[in-house]
DSSP file (Angstrom, degrees, kcal/mol; ACC not computed):
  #  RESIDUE AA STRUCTURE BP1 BP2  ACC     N-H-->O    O-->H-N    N-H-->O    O-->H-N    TCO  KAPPA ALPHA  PHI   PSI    X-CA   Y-CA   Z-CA
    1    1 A X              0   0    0      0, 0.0     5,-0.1     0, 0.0    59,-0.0   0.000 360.0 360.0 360.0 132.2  129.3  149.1  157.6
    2    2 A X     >  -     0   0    0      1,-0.1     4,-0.7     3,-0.0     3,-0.5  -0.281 360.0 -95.7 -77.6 174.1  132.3  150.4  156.5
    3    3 A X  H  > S+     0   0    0      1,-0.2     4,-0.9     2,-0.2     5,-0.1   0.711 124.2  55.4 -65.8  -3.7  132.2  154.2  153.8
    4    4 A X  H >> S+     0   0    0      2,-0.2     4,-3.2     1,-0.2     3,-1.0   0.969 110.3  56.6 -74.8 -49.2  132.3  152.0  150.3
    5    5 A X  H 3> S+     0   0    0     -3,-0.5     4,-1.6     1,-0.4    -2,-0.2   0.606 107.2  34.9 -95.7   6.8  129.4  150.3  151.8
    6    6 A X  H 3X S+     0   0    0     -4,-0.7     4,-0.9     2,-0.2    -1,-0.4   0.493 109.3  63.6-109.0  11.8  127.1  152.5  152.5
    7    7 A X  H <X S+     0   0    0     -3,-1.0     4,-7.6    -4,-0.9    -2,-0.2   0.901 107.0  46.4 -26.0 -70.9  127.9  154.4  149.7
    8    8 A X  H >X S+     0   0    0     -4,-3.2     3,-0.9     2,-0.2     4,-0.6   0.880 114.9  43.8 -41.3 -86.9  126.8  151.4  147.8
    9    9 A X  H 3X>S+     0   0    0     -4,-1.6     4,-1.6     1,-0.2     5,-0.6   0.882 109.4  58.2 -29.3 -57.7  123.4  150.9  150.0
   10   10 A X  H 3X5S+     0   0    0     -4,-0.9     4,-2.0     2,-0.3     3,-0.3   0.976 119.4  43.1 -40.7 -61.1  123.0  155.4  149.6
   11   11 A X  H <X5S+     0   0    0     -4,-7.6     4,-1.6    -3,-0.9     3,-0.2   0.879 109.8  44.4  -5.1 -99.2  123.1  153.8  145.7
   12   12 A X  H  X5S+     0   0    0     -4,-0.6     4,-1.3     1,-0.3    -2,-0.3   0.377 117.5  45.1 -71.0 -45.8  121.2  151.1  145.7
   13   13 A X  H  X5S+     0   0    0     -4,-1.6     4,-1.8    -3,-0.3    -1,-0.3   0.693 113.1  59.3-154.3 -52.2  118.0  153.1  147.9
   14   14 A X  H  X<S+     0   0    0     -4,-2.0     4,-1.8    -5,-0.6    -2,-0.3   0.976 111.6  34.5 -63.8 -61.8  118.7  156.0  145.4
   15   15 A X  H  X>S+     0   0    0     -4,-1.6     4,-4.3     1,-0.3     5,-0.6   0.896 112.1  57.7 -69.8 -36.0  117.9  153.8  142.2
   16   16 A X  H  X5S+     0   0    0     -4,-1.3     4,-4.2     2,-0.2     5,-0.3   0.975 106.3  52.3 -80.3 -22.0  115.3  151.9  143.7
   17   17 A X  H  <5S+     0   0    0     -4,-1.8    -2,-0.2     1,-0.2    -1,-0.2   0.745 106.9  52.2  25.1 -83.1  113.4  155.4  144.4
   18   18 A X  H >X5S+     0   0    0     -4,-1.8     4,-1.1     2,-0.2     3,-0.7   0.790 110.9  46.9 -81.4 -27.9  113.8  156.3  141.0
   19   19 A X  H 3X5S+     0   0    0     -4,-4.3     4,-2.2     1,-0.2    -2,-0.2   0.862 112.0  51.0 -63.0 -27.3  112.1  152.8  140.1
   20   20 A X  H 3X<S+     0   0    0     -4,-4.2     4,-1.5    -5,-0.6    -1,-0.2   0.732 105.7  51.4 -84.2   5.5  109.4  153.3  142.5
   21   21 A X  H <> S+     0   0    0     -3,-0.7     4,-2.0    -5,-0.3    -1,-0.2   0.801 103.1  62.8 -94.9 -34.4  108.5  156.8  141.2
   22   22 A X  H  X S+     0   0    0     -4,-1.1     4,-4.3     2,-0.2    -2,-0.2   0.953 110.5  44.2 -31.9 -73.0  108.4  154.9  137.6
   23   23 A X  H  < S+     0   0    0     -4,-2.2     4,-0.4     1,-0.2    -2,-0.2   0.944 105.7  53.4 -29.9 -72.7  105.5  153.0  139.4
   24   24 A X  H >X S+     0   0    0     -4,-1.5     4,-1.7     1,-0.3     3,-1.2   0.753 111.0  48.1 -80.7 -21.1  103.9  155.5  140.8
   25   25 A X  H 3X S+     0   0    0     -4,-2.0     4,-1.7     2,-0.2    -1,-0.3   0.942 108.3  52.7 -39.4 -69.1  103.6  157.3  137.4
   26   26 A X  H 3X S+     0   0    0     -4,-4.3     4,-0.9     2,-0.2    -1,-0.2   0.595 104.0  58.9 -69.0   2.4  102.5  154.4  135.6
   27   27 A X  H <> S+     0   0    0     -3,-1.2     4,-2.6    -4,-0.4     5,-0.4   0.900 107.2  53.5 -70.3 -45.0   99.5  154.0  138.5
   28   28 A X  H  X S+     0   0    0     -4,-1.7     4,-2.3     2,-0.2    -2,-0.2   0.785 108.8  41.8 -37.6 -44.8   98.5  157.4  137.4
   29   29 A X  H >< S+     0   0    0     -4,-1.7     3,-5.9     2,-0.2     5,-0.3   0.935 112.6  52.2 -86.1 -75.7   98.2  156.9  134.0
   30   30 A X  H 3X S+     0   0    0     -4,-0.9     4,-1.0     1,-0.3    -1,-0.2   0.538 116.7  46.1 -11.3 -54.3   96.4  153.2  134.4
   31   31 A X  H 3X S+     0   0    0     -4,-2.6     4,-1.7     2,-0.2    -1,-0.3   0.786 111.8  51.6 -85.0 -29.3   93.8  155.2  136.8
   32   32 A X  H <X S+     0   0    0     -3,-5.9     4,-2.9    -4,-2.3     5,-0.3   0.986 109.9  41.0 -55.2 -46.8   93.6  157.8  134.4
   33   33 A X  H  4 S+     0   0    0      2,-0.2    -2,-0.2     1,-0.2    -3,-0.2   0.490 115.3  62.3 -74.0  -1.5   92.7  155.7  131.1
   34   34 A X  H  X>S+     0   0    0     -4,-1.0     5,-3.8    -5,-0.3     4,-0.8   0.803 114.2  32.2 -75.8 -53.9   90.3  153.8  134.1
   35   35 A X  H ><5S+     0   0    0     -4,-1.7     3,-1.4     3,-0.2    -2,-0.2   0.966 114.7  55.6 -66.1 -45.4   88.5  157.2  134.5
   36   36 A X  T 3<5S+     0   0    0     -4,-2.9    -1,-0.2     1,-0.3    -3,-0.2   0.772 104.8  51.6 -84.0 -13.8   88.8  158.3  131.2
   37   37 A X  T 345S-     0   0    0     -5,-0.3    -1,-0.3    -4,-0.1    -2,-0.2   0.768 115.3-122.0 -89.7  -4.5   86.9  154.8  129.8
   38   38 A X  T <<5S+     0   0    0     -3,-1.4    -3,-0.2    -4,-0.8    -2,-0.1   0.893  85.1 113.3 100.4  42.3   84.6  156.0  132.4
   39   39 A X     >< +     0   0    0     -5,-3.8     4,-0.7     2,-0.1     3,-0.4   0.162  29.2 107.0-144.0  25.5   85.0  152.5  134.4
   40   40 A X  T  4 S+     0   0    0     -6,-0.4    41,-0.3     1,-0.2     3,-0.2   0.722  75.3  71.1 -61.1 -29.0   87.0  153.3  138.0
   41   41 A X  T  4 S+     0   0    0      1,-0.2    40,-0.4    -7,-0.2    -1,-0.2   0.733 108.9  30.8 -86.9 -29.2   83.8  152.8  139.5
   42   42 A X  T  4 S+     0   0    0     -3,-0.4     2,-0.4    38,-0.1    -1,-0.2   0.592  94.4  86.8-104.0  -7.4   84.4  148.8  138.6
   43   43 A X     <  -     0   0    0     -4,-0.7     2,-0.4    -3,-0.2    38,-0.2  -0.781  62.3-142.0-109.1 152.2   87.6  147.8  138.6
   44   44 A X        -     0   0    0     -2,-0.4     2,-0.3    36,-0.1    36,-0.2  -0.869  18.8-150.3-103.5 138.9   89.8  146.5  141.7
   45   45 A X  E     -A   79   0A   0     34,-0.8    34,-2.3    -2,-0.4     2,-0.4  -0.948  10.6-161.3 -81.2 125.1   93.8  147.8  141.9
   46   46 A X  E     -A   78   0A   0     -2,-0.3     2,-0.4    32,-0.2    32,-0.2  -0.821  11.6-177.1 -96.3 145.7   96.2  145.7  143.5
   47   47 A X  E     +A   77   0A   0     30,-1.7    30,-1.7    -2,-0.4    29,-0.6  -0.769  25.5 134.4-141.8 120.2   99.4  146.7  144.7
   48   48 A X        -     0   0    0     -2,-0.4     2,-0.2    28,-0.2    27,-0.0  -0.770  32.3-141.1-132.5-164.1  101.8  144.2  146.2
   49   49 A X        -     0   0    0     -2,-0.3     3,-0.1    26,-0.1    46,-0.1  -0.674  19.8-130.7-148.7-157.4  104.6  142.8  146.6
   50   50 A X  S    S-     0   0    0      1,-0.4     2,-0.4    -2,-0.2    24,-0.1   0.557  80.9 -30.6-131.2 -23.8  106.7  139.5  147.1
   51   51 A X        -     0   0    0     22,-0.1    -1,-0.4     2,-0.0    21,-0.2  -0.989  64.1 -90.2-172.1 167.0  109.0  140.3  150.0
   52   52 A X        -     0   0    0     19,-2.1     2,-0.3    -2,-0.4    19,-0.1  -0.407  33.9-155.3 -90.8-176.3  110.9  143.2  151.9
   53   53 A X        -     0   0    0     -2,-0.1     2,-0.4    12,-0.1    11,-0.2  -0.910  11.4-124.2-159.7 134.9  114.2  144.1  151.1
   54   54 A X  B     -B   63   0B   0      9,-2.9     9,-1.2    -2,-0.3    11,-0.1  -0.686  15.4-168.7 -83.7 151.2  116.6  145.6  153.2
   55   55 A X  S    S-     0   0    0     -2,-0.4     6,-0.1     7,-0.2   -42,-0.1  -0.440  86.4 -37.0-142.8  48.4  118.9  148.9  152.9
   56   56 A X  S >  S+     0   0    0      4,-1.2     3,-0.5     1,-0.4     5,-0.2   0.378 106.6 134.4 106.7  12.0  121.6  149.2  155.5
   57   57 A X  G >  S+     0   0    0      3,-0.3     3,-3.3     1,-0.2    -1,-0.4  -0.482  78.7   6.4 -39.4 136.2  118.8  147.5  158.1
   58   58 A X  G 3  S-     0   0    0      1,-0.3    -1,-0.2    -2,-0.1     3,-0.2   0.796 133.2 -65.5  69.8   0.3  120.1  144.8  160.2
   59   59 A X  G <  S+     0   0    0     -3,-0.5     2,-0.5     1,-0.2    -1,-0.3   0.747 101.7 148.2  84.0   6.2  124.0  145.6  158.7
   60   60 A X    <   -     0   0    0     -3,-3.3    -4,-1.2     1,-0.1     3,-0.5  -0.618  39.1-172.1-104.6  94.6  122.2  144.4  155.6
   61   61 A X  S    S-     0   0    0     -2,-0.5    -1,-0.1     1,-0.2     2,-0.1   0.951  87.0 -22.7 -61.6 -38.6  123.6  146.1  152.0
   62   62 A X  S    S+     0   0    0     -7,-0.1     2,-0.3    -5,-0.1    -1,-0.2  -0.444  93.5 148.5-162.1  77.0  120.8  144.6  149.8
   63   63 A X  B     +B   54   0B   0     -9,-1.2    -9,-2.9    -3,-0.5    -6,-0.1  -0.994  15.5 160.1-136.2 137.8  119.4  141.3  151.6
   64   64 A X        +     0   0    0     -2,-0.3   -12,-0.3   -11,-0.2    -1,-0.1   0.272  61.1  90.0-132.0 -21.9  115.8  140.1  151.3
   65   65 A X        +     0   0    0    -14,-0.1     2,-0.2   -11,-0.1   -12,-0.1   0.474  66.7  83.1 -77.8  -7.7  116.7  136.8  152.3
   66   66 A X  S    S-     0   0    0      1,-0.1     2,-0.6     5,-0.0     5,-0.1  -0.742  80.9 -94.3-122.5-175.7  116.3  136.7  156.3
   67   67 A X  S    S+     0   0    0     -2,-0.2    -1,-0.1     4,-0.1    -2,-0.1  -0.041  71.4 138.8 -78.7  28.8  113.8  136.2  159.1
   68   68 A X        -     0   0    0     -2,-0.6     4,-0.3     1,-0.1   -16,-0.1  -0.025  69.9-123.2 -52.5 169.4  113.1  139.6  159.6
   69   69 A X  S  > S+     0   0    0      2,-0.1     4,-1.1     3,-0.1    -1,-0.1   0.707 115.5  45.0 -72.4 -59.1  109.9  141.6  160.3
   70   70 A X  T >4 S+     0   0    0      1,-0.2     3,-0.9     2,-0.2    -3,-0.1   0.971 116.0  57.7 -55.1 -73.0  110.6  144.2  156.7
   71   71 A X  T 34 S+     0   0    0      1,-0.3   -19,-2.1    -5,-0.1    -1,-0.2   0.705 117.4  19.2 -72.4 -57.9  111.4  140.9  155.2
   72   72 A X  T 34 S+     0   0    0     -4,-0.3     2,-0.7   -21,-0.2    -1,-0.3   0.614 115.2  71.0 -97.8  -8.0  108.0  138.6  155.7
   73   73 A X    <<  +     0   0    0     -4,-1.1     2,-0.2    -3,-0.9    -1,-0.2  -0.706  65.5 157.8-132.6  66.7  105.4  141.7  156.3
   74   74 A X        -     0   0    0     -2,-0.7   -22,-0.1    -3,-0.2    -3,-0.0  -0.650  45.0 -78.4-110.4 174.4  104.8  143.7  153.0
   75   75 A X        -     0   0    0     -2,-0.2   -27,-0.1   -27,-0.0   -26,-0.1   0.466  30.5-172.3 -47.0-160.6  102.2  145.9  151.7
   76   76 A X        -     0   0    0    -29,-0.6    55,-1.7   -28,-0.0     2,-0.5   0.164  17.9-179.5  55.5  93.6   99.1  144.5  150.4
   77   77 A X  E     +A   47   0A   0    -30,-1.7   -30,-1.7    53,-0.2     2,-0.5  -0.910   6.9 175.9-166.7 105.9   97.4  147.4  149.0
   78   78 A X  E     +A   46   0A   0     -2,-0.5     2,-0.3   -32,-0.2   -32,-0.2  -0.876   7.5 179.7-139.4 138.5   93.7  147.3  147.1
   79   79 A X  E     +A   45   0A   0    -34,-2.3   -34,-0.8    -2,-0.5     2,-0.1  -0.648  32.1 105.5-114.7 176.6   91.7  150.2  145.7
   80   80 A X  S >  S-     0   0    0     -2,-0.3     3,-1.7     3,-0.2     2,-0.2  -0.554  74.4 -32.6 133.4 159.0   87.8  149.3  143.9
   81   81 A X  T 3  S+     0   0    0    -40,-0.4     3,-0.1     1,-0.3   -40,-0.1  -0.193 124.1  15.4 -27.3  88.2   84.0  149.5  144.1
   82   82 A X  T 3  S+     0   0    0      1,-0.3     2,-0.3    -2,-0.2    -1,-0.3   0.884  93.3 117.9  76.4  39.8   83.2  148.9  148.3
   83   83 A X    <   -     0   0    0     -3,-1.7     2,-0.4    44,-0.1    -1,-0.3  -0.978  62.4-131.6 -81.4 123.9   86.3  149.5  149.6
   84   84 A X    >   -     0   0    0     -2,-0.3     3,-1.3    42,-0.3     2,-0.5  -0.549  26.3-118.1 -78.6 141.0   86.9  152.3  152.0
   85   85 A X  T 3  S+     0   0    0     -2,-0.4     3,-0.1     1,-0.2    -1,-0.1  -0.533  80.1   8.3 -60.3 106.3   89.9  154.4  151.3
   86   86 A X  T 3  S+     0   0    0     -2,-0.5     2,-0.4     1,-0.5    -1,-0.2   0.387  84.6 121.8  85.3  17.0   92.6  154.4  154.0
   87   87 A X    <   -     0   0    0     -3,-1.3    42,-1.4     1,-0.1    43,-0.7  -0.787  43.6-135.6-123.4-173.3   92.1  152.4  156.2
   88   88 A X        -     0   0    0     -2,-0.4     2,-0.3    40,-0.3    43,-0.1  -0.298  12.6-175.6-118.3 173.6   93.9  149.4  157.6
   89   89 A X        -     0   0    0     41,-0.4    43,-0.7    39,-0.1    40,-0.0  -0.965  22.0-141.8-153.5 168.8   93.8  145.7  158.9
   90   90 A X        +     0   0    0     -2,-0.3    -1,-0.1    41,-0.1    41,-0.1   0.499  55.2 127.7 -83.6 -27.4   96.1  143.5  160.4
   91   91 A X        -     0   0    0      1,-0.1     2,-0.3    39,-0.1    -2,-0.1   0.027  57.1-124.5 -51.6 147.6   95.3  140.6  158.9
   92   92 A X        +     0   0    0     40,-0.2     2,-0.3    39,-0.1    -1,-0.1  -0.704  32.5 168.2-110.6 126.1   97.8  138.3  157.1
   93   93 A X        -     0   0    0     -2,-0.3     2,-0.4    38,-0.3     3,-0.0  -0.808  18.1-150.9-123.0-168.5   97.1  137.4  153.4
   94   94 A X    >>  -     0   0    0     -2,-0.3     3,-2.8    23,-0.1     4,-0.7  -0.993  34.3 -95.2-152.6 145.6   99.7  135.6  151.1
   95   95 A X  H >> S+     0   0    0     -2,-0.4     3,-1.1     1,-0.3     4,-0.7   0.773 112.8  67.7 -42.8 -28.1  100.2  135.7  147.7
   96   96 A X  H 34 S+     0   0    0      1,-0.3    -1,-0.3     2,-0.1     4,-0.1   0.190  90.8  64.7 -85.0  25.0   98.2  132.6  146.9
   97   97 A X  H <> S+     0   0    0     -3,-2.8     4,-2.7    19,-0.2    22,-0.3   0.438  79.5  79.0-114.3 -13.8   95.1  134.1  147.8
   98   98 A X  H <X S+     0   0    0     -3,-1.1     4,-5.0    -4,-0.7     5,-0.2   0.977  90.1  58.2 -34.9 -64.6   95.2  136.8  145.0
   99   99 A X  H  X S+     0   0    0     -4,-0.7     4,-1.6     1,-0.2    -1,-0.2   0.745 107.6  41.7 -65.4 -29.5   94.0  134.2  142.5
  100  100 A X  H >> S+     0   0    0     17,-0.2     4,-2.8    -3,-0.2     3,-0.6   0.989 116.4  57.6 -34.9 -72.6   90.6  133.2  144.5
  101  101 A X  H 3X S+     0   0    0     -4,-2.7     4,-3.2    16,-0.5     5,-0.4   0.841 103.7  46.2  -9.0 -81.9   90.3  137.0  145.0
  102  102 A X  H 3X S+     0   0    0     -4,-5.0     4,-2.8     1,-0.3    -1,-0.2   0.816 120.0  43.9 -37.3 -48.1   90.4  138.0  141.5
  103  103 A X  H <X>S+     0   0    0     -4,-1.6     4,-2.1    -3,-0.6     5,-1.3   0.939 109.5  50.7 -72.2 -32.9   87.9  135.3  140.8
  104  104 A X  H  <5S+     0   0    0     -4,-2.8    -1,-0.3    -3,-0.3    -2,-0.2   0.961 108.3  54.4 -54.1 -48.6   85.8  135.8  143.3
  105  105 A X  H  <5S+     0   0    0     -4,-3.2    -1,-0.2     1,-0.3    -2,-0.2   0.909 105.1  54.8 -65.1 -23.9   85.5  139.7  142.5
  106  106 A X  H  <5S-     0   0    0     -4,-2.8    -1,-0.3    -5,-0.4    -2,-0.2   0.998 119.5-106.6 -84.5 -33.0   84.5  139.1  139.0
  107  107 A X  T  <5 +     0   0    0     -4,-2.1     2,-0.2     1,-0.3    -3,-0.2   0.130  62.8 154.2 124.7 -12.0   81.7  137.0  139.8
  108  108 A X      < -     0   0    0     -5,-1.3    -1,-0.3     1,-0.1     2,-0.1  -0.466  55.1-107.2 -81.8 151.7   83.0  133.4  138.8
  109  109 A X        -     0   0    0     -2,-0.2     2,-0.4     1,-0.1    -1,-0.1  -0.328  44.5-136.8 -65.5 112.5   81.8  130.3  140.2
  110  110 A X        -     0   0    0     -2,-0.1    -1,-0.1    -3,-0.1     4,-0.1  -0.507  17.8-111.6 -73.8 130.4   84.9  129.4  142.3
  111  111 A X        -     0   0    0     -2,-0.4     3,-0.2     1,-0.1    -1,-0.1  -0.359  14.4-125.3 -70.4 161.2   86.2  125.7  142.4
  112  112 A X  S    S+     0   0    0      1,-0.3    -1,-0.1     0, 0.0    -2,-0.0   0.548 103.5  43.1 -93.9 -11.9   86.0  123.7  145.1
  113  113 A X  S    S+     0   0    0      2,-0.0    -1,-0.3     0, 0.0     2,-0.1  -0.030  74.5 136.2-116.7  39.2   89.8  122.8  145.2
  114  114 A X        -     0   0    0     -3,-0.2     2,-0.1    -4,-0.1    -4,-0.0  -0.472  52.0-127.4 -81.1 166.6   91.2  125.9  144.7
  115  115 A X  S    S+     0   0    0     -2,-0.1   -15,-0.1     2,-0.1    -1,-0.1  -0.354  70.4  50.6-106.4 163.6   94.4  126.9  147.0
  116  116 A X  S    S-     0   0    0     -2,-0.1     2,-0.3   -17,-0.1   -19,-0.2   0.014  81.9 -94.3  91.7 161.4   94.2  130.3  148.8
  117  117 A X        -     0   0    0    -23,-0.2     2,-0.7     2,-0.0   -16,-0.5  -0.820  42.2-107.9-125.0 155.9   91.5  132.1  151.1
  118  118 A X    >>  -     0   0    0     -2,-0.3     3,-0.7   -18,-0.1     4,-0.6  -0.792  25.5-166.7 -95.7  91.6   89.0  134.5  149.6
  119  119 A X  H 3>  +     0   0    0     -2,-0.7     4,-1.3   -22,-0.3    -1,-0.1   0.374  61.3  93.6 -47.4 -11.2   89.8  137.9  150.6
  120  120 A X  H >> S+     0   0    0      2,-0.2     4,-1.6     1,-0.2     3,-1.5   0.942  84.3  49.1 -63.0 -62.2   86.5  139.6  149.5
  121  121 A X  H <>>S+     0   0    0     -3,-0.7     5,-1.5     1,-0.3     4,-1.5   0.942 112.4  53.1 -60.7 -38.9   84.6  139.5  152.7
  122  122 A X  H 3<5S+     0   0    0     -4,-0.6     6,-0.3     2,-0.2    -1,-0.3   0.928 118.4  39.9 -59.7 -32.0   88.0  141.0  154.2
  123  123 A X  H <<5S+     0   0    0     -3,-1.5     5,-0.4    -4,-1.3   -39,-0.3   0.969 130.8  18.5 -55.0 -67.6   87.6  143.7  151.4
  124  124 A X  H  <5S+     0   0    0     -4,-1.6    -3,-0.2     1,-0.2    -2,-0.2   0.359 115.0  53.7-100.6 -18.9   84.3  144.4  151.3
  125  125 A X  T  <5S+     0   0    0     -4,-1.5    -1,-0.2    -5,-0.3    -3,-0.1   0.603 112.4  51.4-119.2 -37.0   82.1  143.4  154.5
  126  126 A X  S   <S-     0   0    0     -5,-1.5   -42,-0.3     2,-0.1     0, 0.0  -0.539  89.7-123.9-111.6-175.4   84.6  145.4  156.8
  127  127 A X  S    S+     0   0    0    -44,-0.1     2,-0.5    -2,-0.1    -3,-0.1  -0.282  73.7 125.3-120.7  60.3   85.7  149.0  156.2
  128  128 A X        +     0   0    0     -5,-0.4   -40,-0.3    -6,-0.3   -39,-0.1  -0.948  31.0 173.6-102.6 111.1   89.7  147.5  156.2
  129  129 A X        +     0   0    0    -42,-1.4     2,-0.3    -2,-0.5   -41,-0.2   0.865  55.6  47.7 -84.3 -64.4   91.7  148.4  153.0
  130  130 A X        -     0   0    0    -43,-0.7     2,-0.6   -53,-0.1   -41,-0.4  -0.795  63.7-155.4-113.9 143.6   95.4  147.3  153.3
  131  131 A X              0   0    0    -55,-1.7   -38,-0.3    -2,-0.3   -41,-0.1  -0.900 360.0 360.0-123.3 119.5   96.2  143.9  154.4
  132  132 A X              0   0    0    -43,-0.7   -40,-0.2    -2,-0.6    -1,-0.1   0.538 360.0 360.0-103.9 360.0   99.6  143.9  155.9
């Protein structure tokens, strides 16, 4: 990369930074008013995401778009009531398994043609956290 463009990238890493600190702020508060209604002990957190994104990876100035490893392999991230805290799995989920999740963890009777794998036993029966 020539010096305009990783200037630009030096950017572009800088601002998103300052968005992700935005985040992590507004988890605080959410998991404060969670404690403070006195109800952490029942609610599941998700944190995900849709893709990777590169930042001067790969020669890449801002590209999300290719067959990469950063690219297809993001976070999964889930806090709640029988999950242990910090640890890991390998296991691949995809966004179209959230919505089974969710239902399954409140307690509704799942339909029989719903899309997606149920991630609860992966939560909860093992002591696996983040599903990467």
């Amino acid at each position: 990369m020539d010096d305009n463009t990783k200037m630009k990238v030096d950017k572009l890493y800088q601002d998103r930074l300052e968005t992700l600190l935005s985040v992590h702020d507004l988890v605080g508060e959410v998991v404060t008013t969670l404690q403070t209604a006195g109800v952490p002990n029942n609610t599941y957190i998700f944190y995900n995401s849709d893709h990777g994104y590169h930042l001067g990876q790969f020669n890449q100035q801002g590209e999300k778009r290719q067959p990469y490893e950063e690219n297809i392999r993001v976070l999964l991230i889930v806090r709640g009531p029988g999950i242990n805290p910090g640890k890991k799995t390998d296991r691949i989920a995809l966004n179209i398994d959230i919505t089974p999740t969710f239902l399954d963890l409140a307690g509704f009777k799942l339909p029989e043609d719903i899309d997606g794998m149920f991630l609860k036993p992966v939560l909860l029966n093992t002591t696996n956290t983040v599903i990467v």
